[in-house]
PDB file with SEQRES, HELIX, SHEET and CRYST1 records, atoms N, CA, C and O in Angstrom:
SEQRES   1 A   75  UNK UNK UNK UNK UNK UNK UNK UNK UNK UNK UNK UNK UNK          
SEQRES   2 A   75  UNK UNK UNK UNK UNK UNK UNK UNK UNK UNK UNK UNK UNK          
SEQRES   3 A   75  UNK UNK UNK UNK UNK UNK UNK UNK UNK UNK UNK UNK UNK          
SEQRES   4 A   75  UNK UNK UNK UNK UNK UNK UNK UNK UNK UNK UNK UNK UNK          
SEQRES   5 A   75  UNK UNK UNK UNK UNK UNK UNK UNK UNK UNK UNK UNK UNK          
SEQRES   6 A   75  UNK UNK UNK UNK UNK UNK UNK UNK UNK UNK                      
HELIX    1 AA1 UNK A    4  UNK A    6  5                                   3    
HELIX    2 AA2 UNK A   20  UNK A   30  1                                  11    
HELIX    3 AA3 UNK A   38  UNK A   45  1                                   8    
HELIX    4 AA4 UNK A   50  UNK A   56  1                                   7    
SHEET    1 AA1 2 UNK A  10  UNK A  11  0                                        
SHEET    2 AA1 2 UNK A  32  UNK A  33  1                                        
CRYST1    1.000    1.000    1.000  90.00  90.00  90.00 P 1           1          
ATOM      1  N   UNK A   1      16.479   3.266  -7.598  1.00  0.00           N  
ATOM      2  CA  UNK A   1      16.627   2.270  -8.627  1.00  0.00           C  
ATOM      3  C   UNK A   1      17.892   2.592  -9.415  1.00  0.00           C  
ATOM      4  O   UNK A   1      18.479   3.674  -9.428  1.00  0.00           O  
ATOM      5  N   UNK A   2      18.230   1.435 -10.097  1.00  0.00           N  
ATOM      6  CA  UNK A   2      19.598   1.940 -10.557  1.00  0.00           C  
ATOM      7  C   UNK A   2      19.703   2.173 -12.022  1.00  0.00           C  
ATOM      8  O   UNK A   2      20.865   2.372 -12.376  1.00  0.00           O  
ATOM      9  N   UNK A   3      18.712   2.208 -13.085  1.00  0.00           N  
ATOM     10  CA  UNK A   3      18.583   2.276 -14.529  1.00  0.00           C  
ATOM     11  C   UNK A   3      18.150   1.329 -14.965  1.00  0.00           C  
ATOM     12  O   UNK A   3      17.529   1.488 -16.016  1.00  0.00           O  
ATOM     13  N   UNK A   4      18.274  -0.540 -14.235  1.00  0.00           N  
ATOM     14  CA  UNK A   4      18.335  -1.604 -14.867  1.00  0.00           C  
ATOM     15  C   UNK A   4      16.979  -1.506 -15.200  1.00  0.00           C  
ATOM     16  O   UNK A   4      16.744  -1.704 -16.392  1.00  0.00           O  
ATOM     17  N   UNK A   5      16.023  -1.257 -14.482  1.00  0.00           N  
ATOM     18  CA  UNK A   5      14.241  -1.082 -14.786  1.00  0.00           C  
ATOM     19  C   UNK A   5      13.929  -1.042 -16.402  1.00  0.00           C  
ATOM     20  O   UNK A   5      12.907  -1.552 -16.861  1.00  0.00           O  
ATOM     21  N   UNK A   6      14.828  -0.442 -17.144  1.00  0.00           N  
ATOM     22  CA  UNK A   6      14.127   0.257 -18.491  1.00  0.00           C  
ATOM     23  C   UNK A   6      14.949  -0.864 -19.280  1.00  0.00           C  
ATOM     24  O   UNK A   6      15.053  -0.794 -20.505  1.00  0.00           O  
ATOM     25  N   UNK A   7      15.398  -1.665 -18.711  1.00  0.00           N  
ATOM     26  CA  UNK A   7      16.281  -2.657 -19.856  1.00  0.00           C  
ATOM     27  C   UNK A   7      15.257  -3.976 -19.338  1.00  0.00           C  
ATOM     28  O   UNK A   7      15.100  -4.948 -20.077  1.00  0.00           O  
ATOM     29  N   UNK A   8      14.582  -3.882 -17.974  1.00  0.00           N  
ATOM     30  CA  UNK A   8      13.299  -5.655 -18.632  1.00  0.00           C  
ATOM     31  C   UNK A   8      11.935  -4.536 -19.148  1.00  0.00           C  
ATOM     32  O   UNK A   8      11.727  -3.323 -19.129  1.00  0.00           O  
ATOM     33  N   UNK A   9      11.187  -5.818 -19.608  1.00  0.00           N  
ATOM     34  CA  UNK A   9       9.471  -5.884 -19.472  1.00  0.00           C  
ATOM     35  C   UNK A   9       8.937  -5.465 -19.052  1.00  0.00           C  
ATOM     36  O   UNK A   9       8.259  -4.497 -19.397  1.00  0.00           O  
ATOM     37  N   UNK A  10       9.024  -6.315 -17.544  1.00  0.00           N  
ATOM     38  CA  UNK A  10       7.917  -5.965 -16.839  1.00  0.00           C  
ATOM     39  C   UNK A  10       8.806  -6.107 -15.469  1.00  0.00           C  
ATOM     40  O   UNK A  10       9.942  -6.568 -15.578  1.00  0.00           O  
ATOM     41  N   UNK A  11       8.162  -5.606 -13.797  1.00  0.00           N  
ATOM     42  CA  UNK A  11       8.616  -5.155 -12.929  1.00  0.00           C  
ATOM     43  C   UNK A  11       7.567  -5.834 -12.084  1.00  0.00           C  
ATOM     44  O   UNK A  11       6.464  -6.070 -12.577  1.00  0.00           O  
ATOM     45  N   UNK A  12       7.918  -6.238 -10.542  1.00  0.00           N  
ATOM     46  CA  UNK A  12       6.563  -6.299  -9.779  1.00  0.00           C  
ATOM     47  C   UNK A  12       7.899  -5.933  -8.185  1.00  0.00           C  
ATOM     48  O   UNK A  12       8.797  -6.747  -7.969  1.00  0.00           O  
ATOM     49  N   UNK A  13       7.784  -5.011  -7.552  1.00  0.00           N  
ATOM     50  CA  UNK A  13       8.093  -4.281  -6.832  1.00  0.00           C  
ATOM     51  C   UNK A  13       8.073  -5.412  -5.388  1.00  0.00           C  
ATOM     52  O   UNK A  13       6.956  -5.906  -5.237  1.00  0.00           O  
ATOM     53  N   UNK A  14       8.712  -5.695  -4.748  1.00  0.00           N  
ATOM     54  CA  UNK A  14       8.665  -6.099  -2.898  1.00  0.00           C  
ATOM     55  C   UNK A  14       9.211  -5.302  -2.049  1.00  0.00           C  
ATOM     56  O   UNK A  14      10.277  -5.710  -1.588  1.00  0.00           O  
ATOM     57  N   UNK A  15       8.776  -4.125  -1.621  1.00  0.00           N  
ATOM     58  CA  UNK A  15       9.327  -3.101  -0.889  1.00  0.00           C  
ATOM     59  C   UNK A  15       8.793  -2.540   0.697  1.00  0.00           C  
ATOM     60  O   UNK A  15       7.801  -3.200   1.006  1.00  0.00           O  
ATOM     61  N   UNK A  16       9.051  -1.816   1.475  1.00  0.00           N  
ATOM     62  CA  UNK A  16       8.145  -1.687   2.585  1.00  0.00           C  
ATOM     63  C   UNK A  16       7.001  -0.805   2.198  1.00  0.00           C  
ATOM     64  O   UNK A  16       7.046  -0.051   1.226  1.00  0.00           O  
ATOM     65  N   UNK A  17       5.945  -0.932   3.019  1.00  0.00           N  
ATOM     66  CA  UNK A  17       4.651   0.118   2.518  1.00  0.00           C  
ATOM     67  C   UNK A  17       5.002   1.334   2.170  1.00  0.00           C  
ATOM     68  O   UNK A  17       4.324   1.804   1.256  1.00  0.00           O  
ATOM     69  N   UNK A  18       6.220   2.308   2.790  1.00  0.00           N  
ATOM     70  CA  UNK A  18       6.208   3.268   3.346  1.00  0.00           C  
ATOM     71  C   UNK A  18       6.922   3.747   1.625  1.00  0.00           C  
ATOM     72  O   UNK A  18       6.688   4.818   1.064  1.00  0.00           O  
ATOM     73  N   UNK A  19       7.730   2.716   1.118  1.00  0.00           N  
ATOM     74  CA  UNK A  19       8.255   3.192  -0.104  1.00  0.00           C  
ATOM     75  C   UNK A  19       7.779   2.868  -1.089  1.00  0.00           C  
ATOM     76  O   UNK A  19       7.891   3.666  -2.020  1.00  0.00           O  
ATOM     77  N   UNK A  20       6.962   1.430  -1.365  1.00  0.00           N  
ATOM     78  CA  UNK A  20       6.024   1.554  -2.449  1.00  0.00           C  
ATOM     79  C   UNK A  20       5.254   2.146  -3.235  1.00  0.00           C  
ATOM     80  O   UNK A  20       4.706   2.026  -4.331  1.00  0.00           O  
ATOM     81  N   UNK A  21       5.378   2.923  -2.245  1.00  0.00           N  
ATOM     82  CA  UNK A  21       4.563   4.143  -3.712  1.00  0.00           C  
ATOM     83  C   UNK A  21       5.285   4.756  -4.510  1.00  0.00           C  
ATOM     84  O   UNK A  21       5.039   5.005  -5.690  1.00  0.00           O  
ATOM     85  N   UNK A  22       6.626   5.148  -3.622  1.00  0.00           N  
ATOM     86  CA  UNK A  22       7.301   5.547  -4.920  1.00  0.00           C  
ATOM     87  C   UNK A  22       7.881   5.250  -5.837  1.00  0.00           C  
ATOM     88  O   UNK A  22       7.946   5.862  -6.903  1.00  0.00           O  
ATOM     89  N   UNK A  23       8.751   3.543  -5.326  1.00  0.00           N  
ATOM     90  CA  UNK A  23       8.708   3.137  -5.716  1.00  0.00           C  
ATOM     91  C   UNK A  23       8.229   2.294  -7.207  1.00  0.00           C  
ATOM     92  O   UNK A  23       9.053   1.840  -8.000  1.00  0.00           O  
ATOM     93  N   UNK A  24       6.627   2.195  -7.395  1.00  0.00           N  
ATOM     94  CA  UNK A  24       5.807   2.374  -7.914  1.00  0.00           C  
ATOM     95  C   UNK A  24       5.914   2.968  -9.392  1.00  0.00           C  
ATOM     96  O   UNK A  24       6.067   2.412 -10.480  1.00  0.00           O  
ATOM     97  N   UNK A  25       5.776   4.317  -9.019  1.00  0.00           N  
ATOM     98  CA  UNK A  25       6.139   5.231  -9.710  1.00  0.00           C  
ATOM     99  C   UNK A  25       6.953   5.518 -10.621  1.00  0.00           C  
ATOM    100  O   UNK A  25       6.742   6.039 -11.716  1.00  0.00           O  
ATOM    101  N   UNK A  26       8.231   5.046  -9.985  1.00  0.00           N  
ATOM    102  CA  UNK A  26       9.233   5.323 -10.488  1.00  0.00           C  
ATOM    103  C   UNK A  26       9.313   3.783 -12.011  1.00  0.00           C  
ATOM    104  O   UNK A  26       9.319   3.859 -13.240  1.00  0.00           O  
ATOM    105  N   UNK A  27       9.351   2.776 -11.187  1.00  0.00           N  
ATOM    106  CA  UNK A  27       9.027   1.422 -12.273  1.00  0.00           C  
ATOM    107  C   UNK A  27       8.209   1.755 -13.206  1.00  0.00           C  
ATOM    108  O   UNK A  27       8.695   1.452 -14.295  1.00  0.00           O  
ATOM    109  N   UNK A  28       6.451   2.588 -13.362  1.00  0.00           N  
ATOM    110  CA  UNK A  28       5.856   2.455 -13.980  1.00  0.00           C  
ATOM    111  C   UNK A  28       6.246   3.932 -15.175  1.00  0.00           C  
ATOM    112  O   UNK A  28       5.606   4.298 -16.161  1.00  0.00           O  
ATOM    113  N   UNK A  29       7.289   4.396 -14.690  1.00  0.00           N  
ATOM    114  CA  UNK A  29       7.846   5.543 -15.539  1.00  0.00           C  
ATOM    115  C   UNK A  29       8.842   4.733 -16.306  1.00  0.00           C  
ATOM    116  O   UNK A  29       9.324   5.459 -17.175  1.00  0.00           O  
ATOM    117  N   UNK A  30       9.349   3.530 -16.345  1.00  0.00           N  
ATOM    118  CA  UNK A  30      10.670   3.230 -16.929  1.00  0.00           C  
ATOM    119  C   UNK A  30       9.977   1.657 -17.401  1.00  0.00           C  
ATOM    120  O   UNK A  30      10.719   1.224 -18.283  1.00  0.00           O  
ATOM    121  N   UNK A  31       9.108   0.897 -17.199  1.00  0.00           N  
ATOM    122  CA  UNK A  31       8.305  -0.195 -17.532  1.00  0.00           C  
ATOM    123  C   UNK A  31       7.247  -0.572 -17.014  1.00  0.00           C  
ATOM    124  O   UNK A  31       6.605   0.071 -16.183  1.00  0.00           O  
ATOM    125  N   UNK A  32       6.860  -2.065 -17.627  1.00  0.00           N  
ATOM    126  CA  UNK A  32       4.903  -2.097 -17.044  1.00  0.00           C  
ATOM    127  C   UNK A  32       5.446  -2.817 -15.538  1.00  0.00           C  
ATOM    128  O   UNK A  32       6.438  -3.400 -15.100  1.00  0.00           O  
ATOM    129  N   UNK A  33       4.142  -2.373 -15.099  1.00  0.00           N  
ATOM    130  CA  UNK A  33       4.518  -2.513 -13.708  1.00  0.00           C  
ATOM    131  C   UNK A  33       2.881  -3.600 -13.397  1.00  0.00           C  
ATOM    132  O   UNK A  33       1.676  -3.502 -13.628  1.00  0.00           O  
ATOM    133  N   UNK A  34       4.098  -4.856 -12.572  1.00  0.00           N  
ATOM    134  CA  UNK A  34       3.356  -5.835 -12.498  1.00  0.00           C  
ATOM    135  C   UNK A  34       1.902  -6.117 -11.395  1.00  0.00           C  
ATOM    136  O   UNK A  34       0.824  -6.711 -11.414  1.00  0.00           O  
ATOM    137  N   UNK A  35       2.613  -5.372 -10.612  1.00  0.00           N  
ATOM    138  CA  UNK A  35       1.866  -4.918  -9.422  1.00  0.00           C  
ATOM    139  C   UNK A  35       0.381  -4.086  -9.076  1.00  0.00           C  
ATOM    140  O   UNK A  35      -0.601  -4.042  -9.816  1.00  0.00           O  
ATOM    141  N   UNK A  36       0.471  -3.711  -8.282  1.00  0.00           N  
ATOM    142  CA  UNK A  36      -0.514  -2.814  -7.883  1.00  0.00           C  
ATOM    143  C   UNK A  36       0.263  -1.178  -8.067  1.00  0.00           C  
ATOM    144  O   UNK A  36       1.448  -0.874  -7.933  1.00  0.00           O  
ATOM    145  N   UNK A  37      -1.154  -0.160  -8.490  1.00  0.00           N  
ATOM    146  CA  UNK A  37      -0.956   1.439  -9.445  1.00  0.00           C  
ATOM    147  C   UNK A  37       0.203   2.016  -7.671  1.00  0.00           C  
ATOM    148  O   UNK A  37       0.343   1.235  -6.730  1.00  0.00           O  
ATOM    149  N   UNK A  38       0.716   3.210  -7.686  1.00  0.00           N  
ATOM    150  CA  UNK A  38       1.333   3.789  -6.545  1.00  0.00           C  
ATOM    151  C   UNK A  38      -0.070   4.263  -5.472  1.00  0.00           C  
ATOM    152  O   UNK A  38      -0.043   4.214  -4.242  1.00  0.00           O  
ATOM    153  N   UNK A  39      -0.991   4.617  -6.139  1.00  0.00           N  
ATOM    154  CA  UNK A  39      -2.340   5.420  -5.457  1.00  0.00           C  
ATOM    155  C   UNK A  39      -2.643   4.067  -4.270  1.00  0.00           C  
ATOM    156  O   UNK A  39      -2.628   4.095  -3.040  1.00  0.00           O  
ATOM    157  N   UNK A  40      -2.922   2.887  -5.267  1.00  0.00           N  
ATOM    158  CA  UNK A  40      -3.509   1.636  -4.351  1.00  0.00           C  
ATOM    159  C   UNK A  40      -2.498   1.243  -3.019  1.00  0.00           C  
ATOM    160  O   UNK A  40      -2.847   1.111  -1.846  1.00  0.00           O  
ATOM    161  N   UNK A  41      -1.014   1.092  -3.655  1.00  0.00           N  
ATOM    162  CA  UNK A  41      -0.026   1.019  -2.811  1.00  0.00           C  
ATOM    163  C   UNK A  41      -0.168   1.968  -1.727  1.00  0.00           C  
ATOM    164  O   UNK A  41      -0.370   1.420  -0.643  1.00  0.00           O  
ATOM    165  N   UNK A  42      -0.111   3.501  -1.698  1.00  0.00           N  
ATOM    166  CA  UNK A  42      -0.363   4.189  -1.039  1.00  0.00           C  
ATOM    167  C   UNK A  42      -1.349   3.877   0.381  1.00  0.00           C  
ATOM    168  O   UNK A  42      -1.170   3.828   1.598  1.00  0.00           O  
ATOM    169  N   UNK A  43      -2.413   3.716  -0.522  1.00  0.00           N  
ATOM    170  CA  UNK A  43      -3.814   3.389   0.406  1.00  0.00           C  
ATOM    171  C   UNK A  43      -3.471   2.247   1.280  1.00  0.00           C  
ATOM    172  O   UNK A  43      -3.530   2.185   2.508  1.00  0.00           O  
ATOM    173  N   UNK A  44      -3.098   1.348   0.416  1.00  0.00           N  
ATOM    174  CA  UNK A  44      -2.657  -0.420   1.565  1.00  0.00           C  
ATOM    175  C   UNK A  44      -2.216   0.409   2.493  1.00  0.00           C  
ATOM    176  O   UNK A  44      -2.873   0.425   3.534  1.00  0.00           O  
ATOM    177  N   UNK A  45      -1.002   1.324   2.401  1.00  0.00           N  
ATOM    178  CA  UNK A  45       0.121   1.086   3.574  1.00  0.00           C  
ATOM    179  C   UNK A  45      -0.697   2.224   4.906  1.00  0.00           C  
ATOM    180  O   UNK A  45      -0.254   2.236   6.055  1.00  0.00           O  
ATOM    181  N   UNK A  46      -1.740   2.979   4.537  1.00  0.00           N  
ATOM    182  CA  UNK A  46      -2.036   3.400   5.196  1.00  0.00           C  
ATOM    183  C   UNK A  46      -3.369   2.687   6.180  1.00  0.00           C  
ATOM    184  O   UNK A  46      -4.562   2.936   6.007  1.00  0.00           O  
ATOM    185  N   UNK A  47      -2.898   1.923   7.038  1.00  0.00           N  
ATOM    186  CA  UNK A  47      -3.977   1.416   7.777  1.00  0.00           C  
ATOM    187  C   UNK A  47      -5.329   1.770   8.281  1.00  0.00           C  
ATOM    188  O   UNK A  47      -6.156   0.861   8.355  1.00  0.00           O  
ATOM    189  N   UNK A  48      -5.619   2.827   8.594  1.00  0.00           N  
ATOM    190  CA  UNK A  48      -6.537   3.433   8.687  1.00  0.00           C  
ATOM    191  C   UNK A  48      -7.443   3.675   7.766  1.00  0.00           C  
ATOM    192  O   UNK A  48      -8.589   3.275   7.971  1.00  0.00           O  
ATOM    193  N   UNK A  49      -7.069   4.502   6.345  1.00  0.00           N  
ATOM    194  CA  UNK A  49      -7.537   4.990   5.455  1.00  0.00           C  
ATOM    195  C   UNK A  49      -8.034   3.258   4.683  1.00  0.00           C  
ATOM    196  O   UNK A  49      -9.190   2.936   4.411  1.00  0.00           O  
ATOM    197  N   UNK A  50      -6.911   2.475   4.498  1.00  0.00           N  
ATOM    198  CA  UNK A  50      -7.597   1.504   4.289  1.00  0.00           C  
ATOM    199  C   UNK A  50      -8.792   0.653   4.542  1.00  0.00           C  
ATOM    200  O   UNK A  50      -9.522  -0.079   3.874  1.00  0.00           O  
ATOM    201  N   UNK A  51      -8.667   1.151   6.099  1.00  0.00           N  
ATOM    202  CA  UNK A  51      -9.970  -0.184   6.611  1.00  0.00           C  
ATOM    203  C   UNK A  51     -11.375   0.842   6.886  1.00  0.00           C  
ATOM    204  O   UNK A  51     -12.381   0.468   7.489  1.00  0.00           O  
ATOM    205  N   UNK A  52     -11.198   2.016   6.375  1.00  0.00           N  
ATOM    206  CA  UNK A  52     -12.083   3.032   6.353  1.00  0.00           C  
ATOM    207  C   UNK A  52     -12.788   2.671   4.765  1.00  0.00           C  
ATOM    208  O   UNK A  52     -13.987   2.606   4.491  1.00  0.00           O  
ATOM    209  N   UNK A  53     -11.752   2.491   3.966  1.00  0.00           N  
ATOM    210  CA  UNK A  53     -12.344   2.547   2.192  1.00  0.00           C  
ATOM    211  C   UNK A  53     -13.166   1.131   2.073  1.00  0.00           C  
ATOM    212  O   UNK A  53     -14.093   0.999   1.275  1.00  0.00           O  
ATOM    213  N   UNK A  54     -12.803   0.268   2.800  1.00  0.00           N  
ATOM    214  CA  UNK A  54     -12.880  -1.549   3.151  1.00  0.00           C  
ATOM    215  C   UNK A  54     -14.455  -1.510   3.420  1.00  0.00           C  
ATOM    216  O   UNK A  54     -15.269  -1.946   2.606  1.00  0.00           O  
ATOM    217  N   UNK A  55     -14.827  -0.888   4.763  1.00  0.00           N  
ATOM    218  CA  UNK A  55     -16.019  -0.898   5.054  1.00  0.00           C  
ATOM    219  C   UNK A  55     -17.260  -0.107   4.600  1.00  0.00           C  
ATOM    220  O   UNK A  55     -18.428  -0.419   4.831  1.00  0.00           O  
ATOM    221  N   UNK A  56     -16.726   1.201   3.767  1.00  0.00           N  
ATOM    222  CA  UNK A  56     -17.652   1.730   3.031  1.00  0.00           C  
ATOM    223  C   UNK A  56     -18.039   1.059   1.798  1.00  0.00           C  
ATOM    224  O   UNK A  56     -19.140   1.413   1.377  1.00  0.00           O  
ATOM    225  N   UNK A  57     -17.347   0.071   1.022  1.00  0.00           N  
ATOM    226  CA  UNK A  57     -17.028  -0.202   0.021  1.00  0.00           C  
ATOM    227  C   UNK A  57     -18.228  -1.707   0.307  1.00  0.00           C  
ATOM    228  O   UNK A  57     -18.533  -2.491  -0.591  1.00  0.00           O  
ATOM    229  N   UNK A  58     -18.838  -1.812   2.051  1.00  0.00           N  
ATOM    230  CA  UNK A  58     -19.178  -3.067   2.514  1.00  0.00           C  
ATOM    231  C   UNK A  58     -18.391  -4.392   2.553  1.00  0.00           C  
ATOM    232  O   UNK A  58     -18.980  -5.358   2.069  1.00  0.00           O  
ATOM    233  N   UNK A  59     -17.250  -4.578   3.013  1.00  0.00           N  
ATOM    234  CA  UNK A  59     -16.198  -5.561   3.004  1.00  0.00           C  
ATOM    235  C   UNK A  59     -16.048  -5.392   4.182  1.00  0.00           C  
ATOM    236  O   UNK A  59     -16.074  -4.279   4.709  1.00  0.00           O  
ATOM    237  N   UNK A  60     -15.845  -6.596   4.855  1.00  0.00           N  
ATOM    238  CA  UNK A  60     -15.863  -6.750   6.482  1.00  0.00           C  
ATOM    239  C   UNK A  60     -13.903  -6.367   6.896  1.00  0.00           C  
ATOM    240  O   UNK A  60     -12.921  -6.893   6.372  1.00  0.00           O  
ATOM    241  N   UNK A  61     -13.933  -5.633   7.643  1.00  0.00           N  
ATOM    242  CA  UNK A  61     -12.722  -5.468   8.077  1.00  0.00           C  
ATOM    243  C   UNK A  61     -12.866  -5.012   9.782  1.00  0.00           C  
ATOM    244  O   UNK A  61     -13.977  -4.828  10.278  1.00  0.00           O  
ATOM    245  N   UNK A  62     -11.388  -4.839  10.703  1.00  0.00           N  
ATOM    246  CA  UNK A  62     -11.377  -5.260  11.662  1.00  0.00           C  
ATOM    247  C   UNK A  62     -11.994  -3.471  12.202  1.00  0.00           C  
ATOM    248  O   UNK A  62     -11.895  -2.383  11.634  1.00  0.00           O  
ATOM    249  N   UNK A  63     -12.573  -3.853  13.432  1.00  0.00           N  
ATOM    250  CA  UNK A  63     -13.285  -2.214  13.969  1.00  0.00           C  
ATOM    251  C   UNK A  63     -11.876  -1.910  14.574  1.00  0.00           C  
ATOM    252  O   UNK A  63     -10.915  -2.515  15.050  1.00  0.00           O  
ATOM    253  N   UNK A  64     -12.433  -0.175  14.190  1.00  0.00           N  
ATOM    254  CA  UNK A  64     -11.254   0.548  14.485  1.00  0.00           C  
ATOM    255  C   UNK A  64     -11.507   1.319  16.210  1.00  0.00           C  
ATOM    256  O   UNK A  64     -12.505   1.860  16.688  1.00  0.00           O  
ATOM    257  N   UNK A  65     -10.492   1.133  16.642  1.00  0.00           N  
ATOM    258  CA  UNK A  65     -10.703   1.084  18.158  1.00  0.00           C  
ATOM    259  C   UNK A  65     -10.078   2.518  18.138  1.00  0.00           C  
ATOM    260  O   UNK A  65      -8.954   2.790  17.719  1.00  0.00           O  
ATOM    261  N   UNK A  66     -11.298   3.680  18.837  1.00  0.00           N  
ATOM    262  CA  UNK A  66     -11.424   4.694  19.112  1.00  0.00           C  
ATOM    263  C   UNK A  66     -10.194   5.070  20.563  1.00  0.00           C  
ATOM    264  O   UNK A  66      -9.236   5.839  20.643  1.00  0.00           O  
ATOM    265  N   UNK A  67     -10.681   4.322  21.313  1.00  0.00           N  
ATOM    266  CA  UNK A  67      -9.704   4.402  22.937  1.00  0.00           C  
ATOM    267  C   UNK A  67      -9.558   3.145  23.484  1.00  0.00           C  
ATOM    268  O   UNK A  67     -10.574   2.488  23.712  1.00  0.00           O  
ATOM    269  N   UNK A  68      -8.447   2.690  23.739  1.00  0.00           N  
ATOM    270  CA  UNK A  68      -8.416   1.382  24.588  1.00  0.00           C  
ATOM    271  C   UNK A  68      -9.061   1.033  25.567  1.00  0.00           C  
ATOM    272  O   UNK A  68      -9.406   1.978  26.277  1.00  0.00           O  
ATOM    273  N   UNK A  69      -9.447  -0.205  25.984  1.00  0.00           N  
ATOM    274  CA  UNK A  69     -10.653  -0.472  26.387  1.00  0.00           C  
ATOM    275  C   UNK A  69     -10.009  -0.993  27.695  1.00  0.00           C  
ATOM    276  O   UNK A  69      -8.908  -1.527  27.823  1.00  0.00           O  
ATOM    277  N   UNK A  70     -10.991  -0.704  28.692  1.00  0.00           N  
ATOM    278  CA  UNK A  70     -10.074  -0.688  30.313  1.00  0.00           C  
ATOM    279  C   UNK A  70      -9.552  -2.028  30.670  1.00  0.00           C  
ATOM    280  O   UNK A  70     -10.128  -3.113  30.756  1.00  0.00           O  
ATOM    281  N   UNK A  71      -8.031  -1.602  30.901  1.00  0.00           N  
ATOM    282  CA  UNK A  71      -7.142  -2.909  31.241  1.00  0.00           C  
ATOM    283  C   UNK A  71      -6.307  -3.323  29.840  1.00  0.00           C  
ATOM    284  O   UNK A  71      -5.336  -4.080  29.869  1.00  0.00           O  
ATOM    285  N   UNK A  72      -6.918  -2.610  28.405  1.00  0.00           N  
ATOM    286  CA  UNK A  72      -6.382  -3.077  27.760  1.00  0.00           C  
ATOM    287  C   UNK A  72      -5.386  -2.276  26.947  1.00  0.00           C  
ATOM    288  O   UNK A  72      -5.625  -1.083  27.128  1.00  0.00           O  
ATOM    289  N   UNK A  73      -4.408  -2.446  26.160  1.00  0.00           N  
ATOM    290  CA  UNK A  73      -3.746  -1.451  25.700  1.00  0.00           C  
ATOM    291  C   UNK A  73      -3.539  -1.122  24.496  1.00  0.00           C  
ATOM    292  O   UNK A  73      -2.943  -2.045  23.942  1.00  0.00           O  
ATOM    293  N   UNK A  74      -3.806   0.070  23.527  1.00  0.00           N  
ATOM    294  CA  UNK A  74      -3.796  -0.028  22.167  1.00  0.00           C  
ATOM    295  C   UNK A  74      -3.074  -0.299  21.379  1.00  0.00           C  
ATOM    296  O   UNK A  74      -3.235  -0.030  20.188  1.00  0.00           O  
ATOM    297  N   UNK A  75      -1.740  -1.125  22.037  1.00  0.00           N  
ATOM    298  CA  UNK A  75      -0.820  -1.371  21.083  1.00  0.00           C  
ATOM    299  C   UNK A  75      -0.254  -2.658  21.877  1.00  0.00           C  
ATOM    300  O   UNK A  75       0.676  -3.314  21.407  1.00  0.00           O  
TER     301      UNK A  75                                                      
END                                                                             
C-alpha cells in the first residue's frame, strides 16, 4: 500500500485470496475496513479449511473428494 489508506474513511479491499489477508491487515491498521476481518479472509481463501468449517457449522457445501473416482480426474 502506498500511505494513501490513512488519508480516507473507510477501505474495502479487491485482492487475490492469497493476499487478502494481509492485505487486510494492513488497511485495518491505517482505517475501518469495509470488508471482511484478515482471519475470515484467510479462511475463504483456503478451500478446504473452508468447506470443512461450512459443514460443521451444518451449511451444505460441495463433498470433498478423498481420491478421484475411476476414469475421472481430480482436477
Amino acid at each position: 500500500m502506498n500511505g494513501k489508506q490513512k488519508k480516507c474513511d473507510a477501505g474495502l479491499l479487491i485482492a487475490p485470496d492469497g493476499m487478502l489477508p494481509e492485505l487486510n491487515r494492513i488497511l485495518e491498521e491505517n482505517t475501518v475496513n469495509l470488508g471482511c476481518s484478515p482471519e475470515s479472509a484467510a479462511c475463504c481463501a483456503d478451500k478446504l479449511l473452508c468447506t470443512e468449517i461450512l459443514k460443521k457449522a451444518g451449511i451444505n457445501a460441495p463433498e470433498i473428494a478423498e481420491e478421484a473416482k475411476e476414469g475421472k480426474s481430480m482436477f
